[in-house]
N, C-alpha and C positions, 0 to 999 in steps of 0.2 A: 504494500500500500504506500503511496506516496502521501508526504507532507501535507498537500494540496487536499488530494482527498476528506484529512483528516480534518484539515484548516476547514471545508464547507460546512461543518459540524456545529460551528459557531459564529457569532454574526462578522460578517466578512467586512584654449585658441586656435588652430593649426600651425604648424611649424611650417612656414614656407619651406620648401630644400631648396636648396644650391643650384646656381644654373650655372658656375662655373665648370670651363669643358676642360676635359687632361686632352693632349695630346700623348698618342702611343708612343710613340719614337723618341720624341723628349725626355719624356719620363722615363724610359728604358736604356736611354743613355746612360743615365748614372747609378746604372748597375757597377758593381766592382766588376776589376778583369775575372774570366775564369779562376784563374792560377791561383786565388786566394781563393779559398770557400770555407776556411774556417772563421771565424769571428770571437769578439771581445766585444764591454763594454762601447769602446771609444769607437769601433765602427759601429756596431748598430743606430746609435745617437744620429750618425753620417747617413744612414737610410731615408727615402722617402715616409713622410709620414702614412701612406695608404699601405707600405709595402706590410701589412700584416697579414697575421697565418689564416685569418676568418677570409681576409681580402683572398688570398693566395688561394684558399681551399677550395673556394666560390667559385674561381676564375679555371684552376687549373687541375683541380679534382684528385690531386694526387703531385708526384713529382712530372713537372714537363719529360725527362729522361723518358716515359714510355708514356705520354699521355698524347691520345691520339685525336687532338684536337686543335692540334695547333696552325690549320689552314682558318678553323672558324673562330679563334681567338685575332688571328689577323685581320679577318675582313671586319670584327669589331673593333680595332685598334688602325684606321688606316694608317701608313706608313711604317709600320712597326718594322722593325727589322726580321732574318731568318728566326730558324731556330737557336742556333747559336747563343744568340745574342738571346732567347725565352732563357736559357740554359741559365745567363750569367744573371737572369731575374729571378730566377728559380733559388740559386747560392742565395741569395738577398735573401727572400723569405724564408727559405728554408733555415737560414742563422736565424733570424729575428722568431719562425715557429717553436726554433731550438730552445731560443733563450727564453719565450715564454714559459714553455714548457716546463724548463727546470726550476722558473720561479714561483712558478704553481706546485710544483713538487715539492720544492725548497717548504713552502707554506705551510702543510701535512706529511707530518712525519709517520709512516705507519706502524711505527715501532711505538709509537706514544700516546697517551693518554687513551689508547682503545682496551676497553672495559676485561675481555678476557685475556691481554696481556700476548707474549710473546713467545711462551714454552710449546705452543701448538707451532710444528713447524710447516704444516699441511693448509692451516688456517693462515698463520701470517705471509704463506706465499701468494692464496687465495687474495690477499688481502693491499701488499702489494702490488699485485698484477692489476687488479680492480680501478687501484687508485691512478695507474700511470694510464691506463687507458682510457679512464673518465677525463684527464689531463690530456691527453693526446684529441681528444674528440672537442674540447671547448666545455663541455659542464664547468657549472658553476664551484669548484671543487669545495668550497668552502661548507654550502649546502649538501653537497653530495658525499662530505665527511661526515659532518654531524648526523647525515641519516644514520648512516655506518655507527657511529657512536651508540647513538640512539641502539641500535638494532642488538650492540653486541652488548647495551646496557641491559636489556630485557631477557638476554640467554643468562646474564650473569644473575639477574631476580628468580630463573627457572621458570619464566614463561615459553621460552624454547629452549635450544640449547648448541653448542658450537659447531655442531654437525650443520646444524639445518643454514646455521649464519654461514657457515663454507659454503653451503652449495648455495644461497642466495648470493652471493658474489661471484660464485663460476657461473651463472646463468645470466647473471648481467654482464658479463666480462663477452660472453657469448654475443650478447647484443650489439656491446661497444667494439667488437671485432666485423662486424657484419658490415658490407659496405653496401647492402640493402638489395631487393627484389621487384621485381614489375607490379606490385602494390605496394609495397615498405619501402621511402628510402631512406639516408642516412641519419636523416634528423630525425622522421620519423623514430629510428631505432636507438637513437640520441635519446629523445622524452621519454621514450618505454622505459628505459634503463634509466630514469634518475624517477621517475615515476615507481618503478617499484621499489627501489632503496626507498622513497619517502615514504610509504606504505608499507615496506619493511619494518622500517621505523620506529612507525607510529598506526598499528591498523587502525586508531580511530579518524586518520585523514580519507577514509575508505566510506563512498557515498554514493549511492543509488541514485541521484540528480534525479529529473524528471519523467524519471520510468519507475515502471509498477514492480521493482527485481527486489527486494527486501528480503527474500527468501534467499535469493542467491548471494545478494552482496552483504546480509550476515555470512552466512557459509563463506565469502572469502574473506571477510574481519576475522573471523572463529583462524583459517586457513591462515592465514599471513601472522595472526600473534600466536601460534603453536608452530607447526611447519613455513618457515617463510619462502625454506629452499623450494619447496613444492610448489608453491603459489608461484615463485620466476621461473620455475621451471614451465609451468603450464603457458605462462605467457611472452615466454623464449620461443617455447617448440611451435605455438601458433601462429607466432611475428615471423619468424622464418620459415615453416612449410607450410603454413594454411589449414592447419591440424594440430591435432592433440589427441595421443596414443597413451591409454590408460596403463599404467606401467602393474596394475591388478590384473588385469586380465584380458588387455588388449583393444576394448573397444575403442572405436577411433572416432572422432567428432571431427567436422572439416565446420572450418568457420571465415568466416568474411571478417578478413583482420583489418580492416582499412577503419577508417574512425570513421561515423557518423555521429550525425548532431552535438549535441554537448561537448562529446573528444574533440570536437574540432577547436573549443574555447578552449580561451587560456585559463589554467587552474588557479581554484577559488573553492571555497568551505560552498560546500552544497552540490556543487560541479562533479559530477563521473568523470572520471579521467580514462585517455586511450586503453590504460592497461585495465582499468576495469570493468569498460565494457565488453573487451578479449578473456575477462576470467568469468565472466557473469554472463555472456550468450554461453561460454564454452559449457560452465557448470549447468545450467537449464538443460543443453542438451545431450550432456551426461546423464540426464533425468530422462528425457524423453525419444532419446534413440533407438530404446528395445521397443517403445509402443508407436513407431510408424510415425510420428510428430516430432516437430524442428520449430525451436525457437531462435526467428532472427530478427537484427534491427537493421533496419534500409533508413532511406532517405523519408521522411516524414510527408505522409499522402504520393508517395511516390506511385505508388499503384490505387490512387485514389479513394484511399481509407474505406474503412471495414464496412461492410450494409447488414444487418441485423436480417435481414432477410432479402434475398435477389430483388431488386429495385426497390425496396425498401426505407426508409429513411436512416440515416447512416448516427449510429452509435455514438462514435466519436469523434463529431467532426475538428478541434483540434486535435488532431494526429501525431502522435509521439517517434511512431517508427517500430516499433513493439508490435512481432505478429507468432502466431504460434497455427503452423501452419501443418496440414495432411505432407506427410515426407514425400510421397508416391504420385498426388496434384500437383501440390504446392496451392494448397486452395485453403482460404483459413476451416479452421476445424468448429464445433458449433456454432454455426453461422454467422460465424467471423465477432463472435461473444468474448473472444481470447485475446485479450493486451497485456497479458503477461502472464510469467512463466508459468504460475498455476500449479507447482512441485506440491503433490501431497505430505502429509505429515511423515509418512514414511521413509520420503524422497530423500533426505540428507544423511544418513547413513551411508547408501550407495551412494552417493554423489561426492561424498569425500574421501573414502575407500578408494572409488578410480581416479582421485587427485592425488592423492597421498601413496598408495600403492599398498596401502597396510588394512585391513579389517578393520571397520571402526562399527561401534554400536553406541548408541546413549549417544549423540553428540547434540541432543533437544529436548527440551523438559516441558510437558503442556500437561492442564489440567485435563483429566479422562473426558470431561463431559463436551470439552473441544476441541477433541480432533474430528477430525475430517473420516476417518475409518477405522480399520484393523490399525495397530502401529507400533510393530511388538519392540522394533530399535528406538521408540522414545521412552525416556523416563515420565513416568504417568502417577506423582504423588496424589497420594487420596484426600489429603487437607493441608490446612496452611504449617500443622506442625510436620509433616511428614516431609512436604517441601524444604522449609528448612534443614531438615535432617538431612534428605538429599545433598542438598547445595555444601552443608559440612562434609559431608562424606568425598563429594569431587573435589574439594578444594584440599584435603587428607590424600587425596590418590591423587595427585596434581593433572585433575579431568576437565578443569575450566581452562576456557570459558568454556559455555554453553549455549546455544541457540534458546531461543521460548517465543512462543506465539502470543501476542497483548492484542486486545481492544483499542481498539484507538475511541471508543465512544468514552474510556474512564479514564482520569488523571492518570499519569500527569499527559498524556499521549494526545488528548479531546484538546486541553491547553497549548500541549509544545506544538501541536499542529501548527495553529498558528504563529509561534515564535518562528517554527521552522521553513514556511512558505517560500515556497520559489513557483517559477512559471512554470509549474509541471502543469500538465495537461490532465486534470482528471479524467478516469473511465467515468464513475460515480460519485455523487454527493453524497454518498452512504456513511458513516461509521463502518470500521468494519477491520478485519483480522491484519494483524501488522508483526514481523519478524525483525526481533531485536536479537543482541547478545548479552549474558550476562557473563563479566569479564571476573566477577571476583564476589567472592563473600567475606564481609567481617564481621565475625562472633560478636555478641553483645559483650561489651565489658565497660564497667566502671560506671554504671545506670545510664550508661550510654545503650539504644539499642542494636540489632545485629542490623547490619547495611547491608544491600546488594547494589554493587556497580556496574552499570550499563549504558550499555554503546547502542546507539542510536544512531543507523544512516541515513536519513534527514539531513541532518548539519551537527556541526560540532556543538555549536549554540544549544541543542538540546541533551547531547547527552548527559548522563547523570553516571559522573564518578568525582566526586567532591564527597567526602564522609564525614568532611568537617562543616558541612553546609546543613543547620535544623531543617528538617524535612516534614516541621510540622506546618500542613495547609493555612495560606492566608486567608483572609474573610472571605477572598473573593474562591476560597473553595481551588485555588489555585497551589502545586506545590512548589517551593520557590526551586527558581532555575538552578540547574546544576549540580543541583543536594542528590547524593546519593539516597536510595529508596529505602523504605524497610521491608521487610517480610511482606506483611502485611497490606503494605501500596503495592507490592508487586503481583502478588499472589490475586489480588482482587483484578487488576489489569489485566490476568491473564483467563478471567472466565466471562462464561454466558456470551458468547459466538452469537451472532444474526446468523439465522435461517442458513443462508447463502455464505461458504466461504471462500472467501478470495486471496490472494495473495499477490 
């Protein structure tokens, strides 16, 4: 369920540029001769100011010495001289790429300050490698460390552990190695790669934007703060072959890696990002592959949105791009009723077994009287004391987080709606079933009572992990923002289902 949905619940200079022109030939003259092509401070200073490595990359894709472009480089640069003379502009950038290079290196030391330290010598090569090619590509390496930080702070808390942070850096390294495909290219595979270190990270930067995928982009919140390796690995293997081969048992999902709608924004608290709409179509239809149905996102009314019934009046006419469609037609399935994934309660079990490659059970806790069916791999407590019992017992067997299905008709979900608003496109004005995670439990102590902390993909703005925030409601029946839940707020949130569930 999307934000929006929930929000209907209650009452609702330019910078000129430059016209200054370079001549080619000019400019290219004051390249140094061949015969030098190493460099120091005091020549670089002596470089044209454009001659840099973003400029150079742009222009010549690689080194001139085998780049096979240099007839159409001339007819943009009249006059320019042969190759030769590309060669001795190439020495130029090539020192001033160098010298950036090793000043961004210079800046992050990966021997230092990284949380699991230096005695893993599998890890700190992993780790090094990571860094010089994030440096070699242009990332911001500053932010692209701190994710790192971040990531290897959370294995050392025992929310993953230094396995999974290896293979989360050899799968982005994968990335930063690729020099891209007739739908991916560089840059594209540039964002993947600091996209998922930032979500490595931090899974709470991890958000369903204006699609109805709650089911799935908890499953990858849950996926990236336990297995993070998993989660790059799945959106490695689809950015480069346009699949994802279940490392349990083989099934294979083909998916349309290319971004649409929101991925194409620049990132922002509420915003889906490239890599999560590649983990979040992929995870849906790790769901729905054995039963004949494919969930994908296109371009929005691209095939001119969904009809409730053959010439019929159309359902949704702001159109998200969300279709869940007959594998065998490609014709939507319930007379095009389906904008989204729609994973049963049973659904995420299997769904993170062929992510992760290991048997999983229990990765979802809902009250019995709402689920959706049969659902023997959810935990199904019988009241609110058993629930807590529960949530003790995972957090003793380090099995959090946890998925759970809420009301968005009850606090604090009815309220954060609206806090959380973006220009999603509702299906419905309903109330109605909504998939959160719950990241953590703290015991009651000290007449303090026991918390649950939960992530919420809506926006950051809504989640609820502060245990130092009073969680008692104000007049207006509202719980204050932020405040971690208790028992109680939560366990109520998560009953008495409408009729019809949706997800």
């Amino acid at each position: 369920m999307t934000a929006e949905n929930a929000e209907a619940t209650i009452a609702k200079p330019p910078v000129k540029p430059a016209t200054d022109s370079l001549n080619g030939a000019d400019i290219l003259q004051q390249a140094p001769k061949i015969e030098t092509p190493t460099s120091n401070d005091a020549k670089l200073t002596q470089m044209p100011d454009f001659a840099t490595a973003n400029i150079y990359s742009s222009v010549f894709d690689a080194s001139p010495n085998r780049n096979p472009n240099l007839e159409t480089i001339n007819r943009l640069l009249p006059g320019a001289p042969g190759s030769d003379m590309m060669r001795q502009f190439a020495n130029v950038t090539d020192a001033r790429a160098a010298s950036q290079l090793n000043q961004q290196k210079d800046r992050v030391d990966p021997t230092k300050d990284f949380a699991l330290g230096n005695d893993n010598a599998a890890l700190l090569k992993s780790r090094k490698e990571v860094i010089e090619l994030a440096a070699s590509r242009g990332l911001d390496l500053n932010a692209f460390s701190d994710n790192m930080r971040k990531l290897e702070q959370r294995a050392q808390s025992g929310e993953t552990n230094s396995a999974e942070v290896k293979a989360t850096y050899d799968n982005v390294a994968r990335l930063l190695r690729n020099e891209g495909n007739n739908q991916l290219g560089k840059p594209e595979m540039n964002r993947l790669a600091g996209q998922i270190m930032k979500q490595a990270g931090n899974p709470s930067e991890i958000f369903q934007g204006n699609y109805n995928t709650c089911s799935v982009a908890s499953t990858e919140v849950r996926t990236y703060a336990r297995t993070p390796g998993a989660a790059a690995k799945l959106v490695a293997d689809v950015a480069e072959r346009g699949f994802f081969r279940s490392p349990l048992d083989g099934t294979r999902v083909d998916v349309d890696r290319k971004p649409h709608g929101q991925s194409l924004a620049p990132e922002h608290d509420k915003i889906r990002t490239h890599a999560s709409e590649i983990f979040q179509v992929t995870a849906a239809n790790l769901h729905w592959t054995d039963k004949g149905k494919q969930y994908t996102q296109i371009e929005p009314r691209q095939d001119g949105g969904y009809l409730d019934q053959p010439n019929g009046p159309q359902r949704n006419p702001s159109d998200n791009g969300e279709r869940l469609v007959d594998k065998k037609t490609g014709k939507p399935v319930d007379g095009g009723d389906e904008h989204f994934p729609s994973i049963t309660d049973d659904g995420y079990a299997k769904i993170v077994s062929r992510i992760t490659g290991k048997p999983e059970t229990h990765v979802a806790i809902q009250r019995k009287e709402a689920l959706d069916g049969p659902a023997p791999s959810v935990l199904q407590p019988r009241n609110e004391q058993h629930f807590e019992q529960m949530l003790a017992q995972l957090k003793k067997q380090g099995k959090l987080p946890i998925m759970a299905g809420v009301n968005t008709n009850y606090e604090p979900f009815k309220g954060d709606g609206a806090v959380a608003s973006t220009a999603a496109n509702a299906v419905t004005d309903e109330e109605g079933p909504h998939q959160v995670l719950i990241r953590d439990y703290i015991p009651a102590k000290d007449g303090k009572p026991a918390r649950i902390l939960m992530d919420n993909t809506w926006s950051r703005s809504v989640d609820r992990l502060n245990p130092n925030i009073d969680p008692t409601p104000g007049a207006d029946g509202r719980i204050p923002q932020g405040a971690a839940l208790t028992v109680r707020q939560m366990w109520t949130a998560m009953g008495d289902w409408p009729e019809t569930k949706k997800k």
